[in-house]
C-alpha positions as CSV (number, residue, x, y, z in Angstrom):
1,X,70.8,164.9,201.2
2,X,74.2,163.7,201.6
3,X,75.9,163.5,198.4
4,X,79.6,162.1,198.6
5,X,80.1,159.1,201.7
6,X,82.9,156.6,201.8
7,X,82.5,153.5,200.3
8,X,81.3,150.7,202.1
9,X,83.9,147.8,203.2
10,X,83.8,144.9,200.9
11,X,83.4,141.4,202.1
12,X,85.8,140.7,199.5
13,X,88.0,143.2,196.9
14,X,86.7,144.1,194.0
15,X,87.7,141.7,191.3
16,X,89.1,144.7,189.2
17,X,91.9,146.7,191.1
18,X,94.6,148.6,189.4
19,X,98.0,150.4,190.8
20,X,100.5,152.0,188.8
21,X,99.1,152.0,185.9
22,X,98.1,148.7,185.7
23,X,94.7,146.9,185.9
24,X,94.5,143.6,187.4
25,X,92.2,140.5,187.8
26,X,91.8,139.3,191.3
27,X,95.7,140.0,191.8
28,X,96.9,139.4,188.7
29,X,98.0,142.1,185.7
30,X,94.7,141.9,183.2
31,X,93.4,143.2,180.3
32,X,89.9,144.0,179.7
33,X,88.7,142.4,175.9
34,X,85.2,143.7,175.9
35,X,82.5,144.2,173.4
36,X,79.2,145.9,173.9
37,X,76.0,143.8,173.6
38,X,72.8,145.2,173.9
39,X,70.5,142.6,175.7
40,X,67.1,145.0,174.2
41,X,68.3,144.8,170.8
42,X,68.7,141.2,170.3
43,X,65.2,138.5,170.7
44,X,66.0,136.7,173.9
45,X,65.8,133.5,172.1
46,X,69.3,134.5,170.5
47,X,70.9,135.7,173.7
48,X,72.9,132.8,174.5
49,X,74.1,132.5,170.3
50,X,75.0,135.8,170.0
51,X,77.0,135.5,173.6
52,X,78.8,132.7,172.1
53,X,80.0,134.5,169.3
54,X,81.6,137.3,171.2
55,X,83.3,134.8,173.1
56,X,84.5,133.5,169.9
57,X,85.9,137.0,168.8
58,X,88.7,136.3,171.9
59,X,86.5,138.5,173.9
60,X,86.5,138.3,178.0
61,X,83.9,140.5,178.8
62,X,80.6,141.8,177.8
63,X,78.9,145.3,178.5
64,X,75.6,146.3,178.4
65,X,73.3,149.5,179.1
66,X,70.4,149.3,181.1
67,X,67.7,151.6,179.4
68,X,65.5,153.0,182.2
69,X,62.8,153.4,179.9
70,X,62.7,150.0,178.5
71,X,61.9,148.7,182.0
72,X,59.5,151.3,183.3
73,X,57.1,152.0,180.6
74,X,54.7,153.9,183.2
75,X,55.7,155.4,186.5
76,X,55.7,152.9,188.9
77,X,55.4,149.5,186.7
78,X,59.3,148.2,186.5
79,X,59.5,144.9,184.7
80,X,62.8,142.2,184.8
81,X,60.8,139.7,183.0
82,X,60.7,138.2,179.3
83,X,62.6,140.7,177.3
84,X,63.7,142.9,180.1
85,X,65.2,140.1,182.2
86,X,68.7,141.4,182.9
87,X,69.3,138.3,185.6
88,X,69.1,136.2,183.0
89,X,71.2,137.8,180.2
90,X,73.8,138.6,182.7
91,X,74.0,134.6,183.6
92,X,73.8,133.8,180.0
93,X,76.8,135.8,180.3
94,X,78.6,133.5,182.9
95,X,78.2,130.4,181.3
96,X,79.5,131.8,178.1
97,X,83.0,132.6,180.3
98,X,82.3,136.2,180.3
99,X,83.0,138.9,182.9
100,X,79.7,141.3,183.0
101,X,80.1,145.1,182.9
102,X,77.1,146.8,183.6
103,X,76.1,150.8,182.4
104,X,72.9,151.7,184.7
105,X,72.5,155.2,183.2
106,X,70.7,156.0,184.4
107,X,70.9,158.1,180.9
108,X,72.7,155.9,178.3
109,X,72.4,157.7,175.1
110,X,72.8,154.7,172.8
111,X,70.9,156.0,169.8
112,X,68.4,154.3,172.3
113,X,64.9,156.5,172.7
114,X,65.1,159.5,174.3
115,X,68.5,158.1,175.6
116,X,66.8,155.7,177.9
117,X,65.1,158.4,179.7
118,X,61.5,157.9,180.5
119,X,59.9,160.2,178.5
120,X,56.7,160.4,181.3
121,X,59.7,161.8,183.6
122,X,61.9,164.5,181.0
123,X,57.9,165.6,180.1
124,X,56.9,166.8,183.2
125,X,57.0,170.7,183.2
126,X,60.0,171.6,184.4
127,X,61.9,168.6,184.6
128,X,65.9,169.5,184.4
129,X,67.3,165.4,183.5
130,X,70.9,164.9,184.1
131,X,71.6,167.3,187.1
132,X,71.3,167.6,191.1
133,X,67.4,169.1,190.2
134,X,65.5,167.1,193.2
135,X,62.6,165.7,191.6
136,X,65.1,164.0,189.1
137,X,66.9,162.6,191.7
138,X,64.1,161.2,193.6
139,X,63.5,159.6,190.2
140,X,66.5,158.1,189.6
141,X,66.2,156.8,193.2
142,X,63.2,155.1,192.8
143,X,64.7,153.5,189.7
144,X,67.8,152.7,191.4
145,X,66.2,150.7,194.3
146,X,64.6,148.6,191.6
147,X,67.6,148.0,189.5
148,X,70.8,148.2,191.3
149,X,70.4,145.7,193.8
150,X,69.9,143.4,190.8
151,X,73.2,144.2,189.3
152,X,74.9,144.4,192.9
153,X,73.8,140.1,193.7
154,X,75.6,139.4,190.3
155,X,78.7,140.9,190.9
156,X,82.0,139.0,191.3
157,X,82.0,139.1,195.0
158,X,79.2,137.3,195.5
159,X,79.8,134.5,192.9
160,X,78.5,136.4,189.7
161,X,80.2,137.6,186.6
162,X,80.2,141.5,186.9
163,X,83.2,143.0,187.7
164,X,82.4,146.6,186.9
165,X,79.4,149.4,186.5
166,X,80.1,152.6,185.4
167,X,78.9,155.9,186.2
168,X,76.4,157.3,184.5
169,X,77.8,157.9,180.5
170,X,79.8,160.7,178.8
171,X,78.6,162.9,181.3
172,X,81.5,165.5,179.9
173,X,79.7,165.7,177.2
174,X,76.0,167.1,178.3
175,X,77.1,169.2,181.6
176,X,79.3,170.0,184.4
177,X,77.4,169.3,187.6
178,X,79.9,166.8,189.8
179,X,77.2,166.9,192.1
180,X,75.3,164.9,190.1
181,X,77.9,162.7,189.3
182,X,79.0,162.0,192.8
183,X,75.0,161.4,193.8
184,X,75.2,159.0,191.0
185,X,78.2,157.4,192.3
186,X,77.0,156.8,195.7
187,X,73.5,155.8,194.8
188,X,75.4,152.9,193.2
189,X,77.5,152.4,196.3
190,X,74.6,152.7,198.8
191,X,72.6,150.4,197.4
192,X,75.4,147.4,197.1
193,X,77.8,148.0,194.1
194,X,81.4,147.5,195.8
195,X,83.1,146.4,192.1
196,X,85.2,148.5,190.0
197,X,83.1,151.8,189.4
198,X,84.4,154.0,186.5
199,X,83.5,157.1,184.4
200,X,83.6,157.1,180.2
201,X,83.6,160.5,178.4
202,X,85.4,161.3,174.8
203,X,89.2,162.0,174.9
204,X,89.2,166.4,175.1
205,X,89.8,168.2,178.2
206,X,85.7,169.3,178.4
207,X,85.1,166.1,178.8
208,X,87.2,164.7,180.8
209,X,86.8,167.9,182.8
210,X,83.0,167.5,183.0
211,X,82.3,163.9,183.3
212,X,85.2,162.8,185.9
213,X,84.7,161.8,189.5
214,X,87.4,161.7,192.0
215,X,88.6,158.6,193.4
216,X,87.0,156.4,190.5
217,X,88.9,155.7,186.9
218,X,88.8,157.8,184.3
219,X,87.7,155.7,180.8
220,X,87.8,157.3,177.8
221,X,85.5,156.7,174.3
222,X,86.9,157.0,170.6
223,X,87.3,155.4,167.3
224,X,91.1,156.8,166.5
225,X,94.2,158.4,167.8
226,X,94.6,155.7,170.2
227,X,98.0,157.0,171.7
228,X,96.7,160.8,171.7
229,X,93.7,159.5,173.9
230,X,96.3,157.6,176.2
231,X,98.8,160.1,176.6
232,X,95.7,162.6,177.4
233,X,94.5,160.5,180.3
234,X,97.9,159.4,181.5
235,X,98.4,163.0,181.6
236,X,95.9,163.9,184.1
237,X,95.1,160.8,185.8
238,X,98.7,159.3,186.8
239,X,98.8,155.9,188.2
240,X,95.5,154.5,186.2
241,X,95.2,152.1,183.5
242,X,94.4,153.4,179.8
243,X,91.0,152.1,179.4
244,X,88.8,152.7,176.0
245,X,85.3,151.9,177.4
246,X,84.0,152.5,173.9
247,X,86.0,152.1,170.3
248,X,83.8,152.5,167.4
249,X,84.5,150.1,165.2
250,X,81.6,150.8,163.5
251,X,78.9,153.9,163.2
252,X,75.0,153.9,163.4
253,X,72.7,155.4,160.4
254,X,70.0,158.1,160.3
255,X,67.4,157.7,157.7
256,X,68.4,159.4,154.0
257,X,72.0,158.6,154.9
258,X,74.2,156.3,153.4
259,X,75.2,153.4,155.3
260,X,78.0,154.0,157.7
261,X,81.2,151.2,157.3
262,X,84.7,151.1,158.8
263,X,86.8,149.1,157.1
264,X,87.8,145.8,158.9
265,X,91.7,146.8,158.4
266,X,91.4,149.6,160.0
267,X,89.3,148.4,162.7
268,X,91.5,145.7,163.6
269,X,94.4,148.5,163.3
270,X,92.9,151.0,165.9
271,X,92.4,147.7,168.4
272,X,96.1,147.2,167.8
273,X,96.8,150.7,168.4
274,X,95.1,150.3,172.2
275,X,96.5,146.9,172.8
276,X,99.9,148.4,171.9
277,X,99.6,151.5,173.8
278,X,99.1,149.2,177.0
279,X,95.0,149.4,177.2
280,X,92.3,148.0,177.8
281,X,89.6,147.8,175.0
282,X,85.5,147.7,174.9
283,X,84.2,147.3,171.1
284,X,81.5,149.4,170.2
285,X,79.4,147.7,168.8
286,X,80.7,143.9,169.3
287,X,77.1,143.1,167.6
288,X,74.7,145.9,167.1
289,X,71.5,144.1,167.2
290,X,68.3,146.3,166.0
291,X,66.3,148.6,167.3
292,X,62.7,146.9,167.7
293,X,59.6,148.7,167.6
294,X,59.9,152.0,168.0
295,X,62.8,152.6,170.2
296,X,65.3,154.1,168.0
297,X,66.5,157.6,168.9
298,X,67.3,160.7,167.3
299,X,70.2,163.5,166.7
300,X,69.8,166.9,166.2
301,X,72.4,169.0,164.2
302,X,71.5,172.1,165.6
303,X,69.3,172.5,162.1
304,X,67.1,169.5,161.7
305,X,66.4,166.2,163.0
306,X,68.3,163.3,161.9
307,X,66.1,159.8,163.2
308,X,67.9,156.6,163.3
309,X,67.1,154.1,161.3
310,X,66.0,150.5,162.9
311,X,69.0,148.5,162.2
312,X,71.6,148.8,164.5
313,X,73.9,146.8,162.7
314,X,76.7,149.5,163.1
315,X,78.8,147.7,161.0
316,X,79.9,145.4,163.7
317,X,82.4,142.3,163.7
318,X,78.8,139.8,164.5
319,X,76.3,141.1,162.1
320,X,73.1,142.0,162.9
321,X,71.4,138.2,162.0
322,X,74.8,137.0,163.9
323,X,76.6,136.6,160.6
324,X,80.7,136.8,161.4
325,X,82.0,139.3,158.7
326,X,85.4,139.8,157.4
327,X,86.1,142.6,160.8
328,X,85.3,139.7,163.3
329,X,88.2,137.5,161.7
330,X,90.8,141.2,161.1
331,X,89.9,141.9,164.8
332,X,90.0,138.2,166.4
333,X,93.8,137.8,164.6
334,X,94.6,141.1,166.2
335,X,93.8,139.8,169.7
336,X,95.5,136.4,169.4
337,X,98.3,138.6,168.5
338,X,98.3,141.0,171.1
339,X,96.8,140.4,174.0
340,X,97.1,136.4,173.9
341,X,93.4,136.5,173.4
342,X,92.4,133.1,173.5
343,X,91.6,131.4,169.6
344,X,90.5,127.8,170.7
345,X,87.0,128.6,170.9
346,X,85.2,127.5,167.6
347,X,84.2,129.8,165.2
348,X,80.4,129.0,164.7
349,X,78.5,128.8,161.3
350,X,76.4,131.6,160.4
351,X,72.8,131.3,161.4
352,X,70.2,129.5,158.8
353,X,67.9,132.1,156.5
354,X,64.5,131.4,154.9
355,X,64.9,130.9,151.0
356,X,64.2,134.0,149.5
357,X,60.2,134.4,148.1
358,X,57.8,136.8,147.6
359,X,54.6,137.3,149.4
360,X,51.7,138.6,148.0
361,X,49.2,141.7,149.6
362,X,46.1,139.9,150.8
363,X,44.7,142.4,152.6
364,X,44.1,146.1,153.1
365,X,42.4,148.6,155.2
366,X,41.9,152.5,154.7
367,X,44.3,154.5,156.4
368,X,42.3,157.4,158.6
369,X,39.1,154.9,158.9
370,X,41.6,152.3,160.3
371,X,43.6,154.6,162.8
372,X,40.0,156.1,164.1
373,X,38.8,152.6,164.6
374,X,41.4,151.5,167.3
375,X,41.1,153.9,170.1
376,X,38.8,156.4,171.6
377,X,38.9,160.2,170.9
378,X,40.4,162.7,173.5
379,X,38.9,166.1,173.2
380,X,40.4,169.3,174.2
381,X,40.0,173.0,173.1
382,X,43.4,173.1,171.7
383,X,46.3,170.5,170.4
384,X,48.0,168.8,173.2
385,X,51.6,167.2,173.3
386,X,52.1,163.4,172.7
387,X,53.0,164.0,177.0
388,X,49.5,165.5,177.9
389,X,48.0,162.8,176.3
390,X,50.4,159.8,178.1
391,X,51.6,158.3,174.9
392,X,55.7,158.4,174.7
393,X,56.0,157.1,171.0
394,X,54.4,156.3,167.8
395,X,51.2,158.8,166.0
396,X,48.2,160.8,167.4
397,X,46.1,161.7,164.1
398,X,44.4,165.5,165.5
399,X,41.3,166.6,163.8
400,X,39.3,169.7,164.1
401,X,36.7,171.1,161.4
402,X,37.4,175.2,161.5
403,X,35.6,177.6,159.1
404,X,37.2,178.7,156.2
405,X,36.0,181.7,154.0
406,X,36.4,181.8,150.2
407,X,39.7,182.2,149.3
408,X,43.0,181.0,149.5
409,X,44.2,180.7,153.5
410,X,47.4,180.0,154.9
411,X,47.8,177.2,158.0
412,X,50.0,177.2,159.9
413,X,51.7,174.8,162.5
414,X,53.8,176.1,165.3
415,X,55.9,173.3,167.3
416,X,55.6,170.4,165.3
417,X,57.5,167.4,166.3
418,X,58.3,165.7,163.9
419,X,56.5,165.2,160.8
420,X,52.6,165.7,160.0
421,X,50.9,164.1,156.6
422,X,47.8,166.6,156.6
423,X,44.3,165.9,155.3
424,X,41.1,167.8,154.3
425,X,38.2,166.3,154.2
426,X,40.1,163.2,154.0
427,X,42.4,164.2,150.7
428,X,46.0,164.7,151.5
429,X,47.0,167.9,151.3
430,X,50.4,168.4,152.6
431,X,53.6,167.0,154.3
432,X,55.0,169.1,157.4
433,X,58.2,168.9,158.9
434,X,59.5,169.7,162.3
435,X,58.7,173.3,164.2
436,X,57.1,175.7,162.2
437,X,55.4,174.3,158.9
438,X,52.6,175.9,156.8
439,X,50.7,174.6,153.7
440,X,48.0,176.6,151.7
441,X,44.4,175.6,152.1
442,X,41.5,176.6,149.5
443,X,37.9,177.8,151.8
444,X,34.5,178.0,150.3
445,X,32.1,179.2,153.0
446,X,31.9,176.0,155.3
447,X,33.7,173.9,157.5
448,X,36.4,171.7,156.8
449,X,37.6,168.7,158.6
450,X,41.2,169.2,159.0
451,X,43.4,166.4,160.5
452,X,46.7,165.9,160.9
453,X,48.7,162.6,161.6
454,X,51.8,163.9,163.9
455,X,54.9,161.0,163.6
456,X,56.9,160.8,166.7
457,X,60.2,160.0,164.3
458,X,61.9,159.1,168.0
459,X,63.6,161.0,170.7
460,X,66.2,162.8,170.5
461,X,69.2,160.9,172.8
462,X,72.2,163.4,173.0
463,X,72.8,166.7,173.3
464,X,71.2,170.0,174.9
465,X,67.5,168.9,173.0
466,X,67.6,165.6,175.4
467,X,63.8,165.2,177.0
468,X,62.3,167.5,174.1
469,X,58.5,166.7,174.1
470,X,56.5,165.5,170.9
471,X,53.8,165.9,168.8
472,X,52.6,169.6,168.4
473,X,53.5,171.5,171.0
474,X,52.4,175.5,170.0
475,X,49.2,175.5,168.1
476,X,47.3,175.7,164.2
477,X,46.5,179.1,162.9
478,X,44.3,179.7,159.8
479,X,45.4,183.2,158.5
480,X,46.0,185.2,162.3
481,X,42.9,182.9,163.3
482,X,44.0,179.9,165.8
483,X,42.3,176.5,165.4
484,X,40.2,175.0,168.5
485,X,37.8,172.4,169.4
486,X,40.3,169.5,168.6
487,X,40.0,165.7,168.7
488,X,42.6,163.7,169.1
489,X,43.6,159.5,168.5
490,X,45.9,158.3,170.5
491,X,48.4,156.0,168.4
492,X,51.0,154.6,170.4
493,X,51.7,151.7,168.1
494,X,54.7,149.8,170.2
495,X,51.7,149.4,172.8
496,X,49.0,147.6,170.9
497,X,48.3,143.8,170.7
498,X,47.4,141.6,168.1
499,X,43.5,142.3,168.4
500,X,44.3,146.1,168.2
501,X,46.1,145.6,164.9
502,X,43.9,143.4,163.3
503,X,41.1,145.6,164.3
504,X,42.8,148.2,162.6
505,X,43.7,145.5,159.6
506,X,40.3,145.0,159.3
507,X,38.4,148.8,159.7
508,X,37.4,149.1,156.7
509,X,38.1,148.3,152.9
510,X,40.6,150.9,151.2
511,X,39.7,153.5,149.5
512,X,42.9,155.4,148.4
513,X,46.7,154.7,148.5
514,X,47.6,154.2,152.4
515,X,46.2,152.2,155.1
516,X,46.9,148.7,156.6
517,X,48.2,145.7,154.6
518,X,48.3,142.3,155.0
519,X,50.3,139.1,154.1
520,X,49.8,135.3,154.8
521,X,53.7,133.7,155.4
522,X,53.7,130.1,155.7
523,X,56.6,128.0,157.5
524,X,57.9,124.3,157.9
525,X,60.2,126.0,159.6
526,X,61.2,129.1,161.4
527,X,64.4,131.1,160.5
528,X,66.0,134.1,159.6
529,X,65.0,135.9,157.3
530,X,65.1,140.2,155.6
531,X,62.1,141.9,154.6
532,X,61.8,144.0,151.8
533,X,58.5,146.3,150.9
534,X,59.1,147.2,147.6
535,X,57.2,149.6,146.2
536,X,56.0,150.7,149.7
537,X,57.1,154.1,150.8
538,X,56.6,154.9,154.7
539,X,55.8,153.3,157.6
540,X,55.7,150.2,160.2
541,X,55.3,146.9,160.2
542,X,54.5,143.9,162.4
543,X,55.4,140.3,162.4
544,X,52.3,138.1,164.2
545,X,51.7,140.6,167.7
546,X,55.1,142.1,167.1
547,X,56.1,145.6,166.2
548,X,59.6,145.1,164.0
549,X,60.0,148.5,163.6
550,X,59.9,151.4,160.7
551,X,60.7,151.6,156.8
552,X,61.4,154.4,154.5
553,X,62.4,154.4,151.2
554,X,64.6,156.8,151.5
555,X,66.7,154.3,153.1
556,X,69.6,153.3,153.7
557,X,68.2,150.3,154.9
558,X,65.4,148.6,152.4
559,X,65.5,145.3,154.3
560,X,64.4,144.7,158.1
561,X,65.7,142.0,159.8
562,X,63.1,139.4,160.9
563,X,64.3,137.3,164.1
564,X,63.5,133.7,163.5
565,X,62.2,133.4,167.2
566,X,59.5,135.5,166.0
567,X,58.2,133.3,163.5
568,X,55.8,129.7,164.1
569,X,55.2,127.0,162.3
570,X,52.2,127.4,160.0
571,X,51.1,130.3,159.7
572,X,52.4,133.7,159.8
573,X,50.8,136.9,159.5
574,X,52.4,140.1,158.4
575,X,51.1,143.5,158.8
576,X,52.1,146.9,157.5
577,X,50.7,150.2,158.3
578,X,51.9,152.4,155.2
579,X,51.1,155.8,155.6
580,X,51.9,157.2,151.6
581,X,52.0,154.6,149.1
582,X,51.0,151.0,149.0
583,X,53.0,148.5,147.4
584,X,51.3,145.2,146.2
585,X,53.7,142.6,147.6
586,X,56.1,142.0,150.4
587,X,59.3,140.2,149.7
588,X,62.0,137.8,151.8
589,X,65.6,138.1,151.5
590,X,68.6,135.6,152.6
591,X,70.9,138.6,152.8
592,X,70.5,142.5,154.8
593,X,70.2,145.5,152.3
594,X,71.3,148.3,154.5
595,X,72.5,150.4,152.0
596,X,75.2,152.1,149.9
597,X,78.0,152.5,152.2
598,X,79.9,155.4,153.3
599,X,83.3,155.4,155.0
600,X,83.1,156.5,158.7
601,X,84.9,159.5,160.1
602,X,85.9,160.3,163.8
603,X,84.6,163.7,164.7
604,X,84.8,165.5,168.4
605,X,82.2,168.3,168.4
């Protein structure tokens, strides 16, 4: 395999050039004004608003990841259509006046699922993602035939709007193999990218060390220290621009934190600190958006795991309903001041909410009854992964009926990812945690039917544990004794339609504290609008056939944000799968709750 040719000629040059130091525009000295909008966190519908608004900020570009594994849910079945069609955000894009750059991965962290990895590729047995490994690359080829040649008939020579694509994405900060990197590079090139191509990686010498590529500009990602981050890469890449393809404005949150805020002063001040120091600037996050379903990711402290919550506001300048918040103003004066952002674009009102109300529990359905009900069982002679079973995301419930003698016995769960609410003889008996988790369990001379509803709480998307596999991955012990004979529900909730959840709505009626709920919403007309679940303690909800996403009450968030393109006039239904605690009403909200708020802080670890 030949892994570093010469680019191709260009019909035309690349839109983006730069030469002593500076970065120009079809000739001309230019600044990049970007701010990252993720097309698979925002409902279609809203595309073109929430377009408009960046432009607003005094933005002249947009960037966006492509998540691999939001487009091919199975091997083999790539989809550009609906919610995945790139074509058309990109040319939303255009007519909005914005220059397009593209991040094709084809891993893209983003607090996005298993960092937009497939999970039915990182699971097969011996699968090395993000390196020159063979059967990865044949992967990411495939992919790559499907995808880049989209991105390459939108690019600025050929009458689109996407000046640039970068190379995979903080590559300094996973590995070291520049093999990979340049067979990333020239997969791009081979199959028609001739714009800018550059590399982003966080402002140390490791990573600039490990994620660079010869011959292609260096970017670098931060949220402070602008001039240490621009003397650093002037230092070692004389002769290119100082270009911040990521400053965080703003942070993400992980469920039982606090709510993560920069304040808009010191936003605004870092952008002046990059504008000053001669760069270029992407904002990260320009508008967050949300993480639908269940594609929120995880982190991993090298202790436990820390799930992301499904708001992904990130405290951004365009809220996540599209609000503009007091950074969007901070940040749009420092522009206009700076750069000579443009400031005659209007400044469009915030988007209309529903009037706040409450909306009573009509419905409910027992919890185990109702899961059983949906699917049919998979047997097998011991516990296998959510990846032997073909499910990426959401439960399995597992259920086996082994003897226990008289006395008190000790089970045990080995490989346990991530959480498991445990039942005998359908009583709840315990709450596991990831790896190894035990519980005591009381025998009297018979069999007991022992299940266990694994939660995939999402995968992790940076870091060595990238591509770890779910559900429970070693085995159940009783005592010494292991566990066989095991049935097993698949559960992969981001997959059902609307006659699998009201199925499931409608099993059977409840019988204890966790199940399925339901609740009638009826509409003159669709909006905007926040969800509460008060009293309710864990679990998901839908609105009509779609998956929102997750709620816990250990926050931060206690609101989810409800698109109004989801809603119809008439009538609505809403439907909650809550796996502890029912509560006996849902309630709607004209403003988010995302929680008590803690001040962000840069850290390079």
């Amino acid at each position: 395999m030949t892994l570093s040719l010469p680019r191709p000629a260009a019909a035309t040059r690349p839109a983006l050039t730069f030469a002593d130091g500076t970065l120009r525009r079809d000739g001309r000295p230019h600044r990049v004004l970007s701010g990252s909008l993720h097309y698979f966190r925002v409902h279609p519908g809203q595309w073109a608003d929430r377009l408009q608004r960046l432009a607003a900020l005094g933005l002249n570009t947009v960037d966006t990841y492509v998540p691999w594994n939001f487009h091919e849910r199975a091997p083999g079945d790539v989809r550009f259509d609906g919610w995945r069609d790139l074509t058309r955000f990109v040319r939303l894009a255009d007519d909005a006046g914005l220059d397009v750059i593209v991040r094709p991965g084809p891993y893209i962290c983003a607090e996005w699922d298993n960092g937009g990895l497939p999970a039915w590729l990182t699971g097969i047995p011996g699968m090395r993602p993000r390196s020159s490994h063979g059967p990865f690359l044949e992967a990411v080829g495939r992919w790559f035939d499907a995808l880049v040649p989209r991105i390459a008939a939108l690019q600025a020579a050929r009458g689109g709007p996407v000046v640039a694509v970068q190379i995979e994405n903080e590559y300094g900060s996973y590995g070291d193999d520049h093999t990979y990197l340049a067979w990333v590079r020239d997969a791009l090139v081979e199959r028609g990218v001739t714009e800018l191509l550059y590399t982003a990686d966080g402002p140390t010498p490791l990573m600039l060390d490990g994620g660079t590529v010869p011959g292609e500009l260096a970017a670098v990602t931060f949220g402070s220290r602008p001039e240490q981050a621009a003397a650093l890469l002037r230092s070692r890449r004389p002769g290119e621009p100082f270009f911040c393809a990521e400053f965080w404005n703003g942070w993400f949150d992980h469920w039982g934190e606090k709510h993560h805020v920069r304040p808009a002063a010191g936003a605004a001040e870092g952008v002046g600190g990059i504008l000053r120091s001669g760069g270029s600037v992407s904002l990260y996050m320009a508008h967050g958006g949300t993480n639908f379903g269940l594609w929120a990711g995880a982190n991993h402290d090298g202790e436990t795991l820390r799930p992301t919550v499904t708001s992904y506001d990130s405290d951004a300048p365009i809220a996540e309903h599209g609000a503009l918040t007091d950074k969007f103003h901070a940040v749009r004066e420092q522009l206009a001041a700076l750069a000579g952002a443009p400031v005659t674009r209007p400044v469009p009102a915030d988007p209309p909410l529903l009037a706040p109300r409450d909306l009573p529990v009509t419905r409910r359905a027992a919890l185990l009854t109702a899961l059983r009900s949906v699917t049919e069982p998979v047997r097998a002679a011991a516990p296998l992964s959510f990846e032997e079973l073909g499910q990426s995301s959401g439960l399995v419930l597992y259920a086996a009926e082994p003897l226990l003698p008289p006395g008190r016995h000790e089970v045990t769960v080995t490989g346990l990812h991530d959480r498991a609410q445990v039942f005998a003889d359908g009583a709840p008996v315990a709450v596991l945690d990831r790896e190894t988790a035990s519980f005591a369990l009381a025998g009297r001379g018979e069999r007991v039917r022992l299940e266990l509803l694994v939660e995939n709480q999402g995968r992790i998307n940076y870091g060595p544990l990238l591509g770890q596999g779910k559900g429970i991955l070693g085995g159940v012990r009783v005592d010494r004794r292991l566990v066989h004979n095991w049935t097993m529900y698949r559960l992969p909730l981001d997959e059902w339609s609307g006659p699998d959840t009201a199925r499931a709505a409608t099993a059977a009626p409840c019988d204890g504290r966790a199940g399925f709920a339901t609740a009638p919403l009826i509409l003159d007309e669709p909006a905007d609008t926040f969800l509460g679940l008060p009293g309710f303690a864990k679990g998901f909800v839908w609105v009509n056939d779609t998956l929102l996403g997750r709620y816990w009450e250990i926050g931060p968030q206690t609101t989810l944000y409800v698109p109004g393109p989801l809603l119809r006039r008439g009538e609505n239904t809403l439907t909650v799968l809550e796996l502890e605690r029912f509560g006996d009403r849902l309630t709607l909200h004209d403003r988010p709750a995302l929680g008590p708020p803690e001040e962000y802080v840069e850290t390079f670890d």
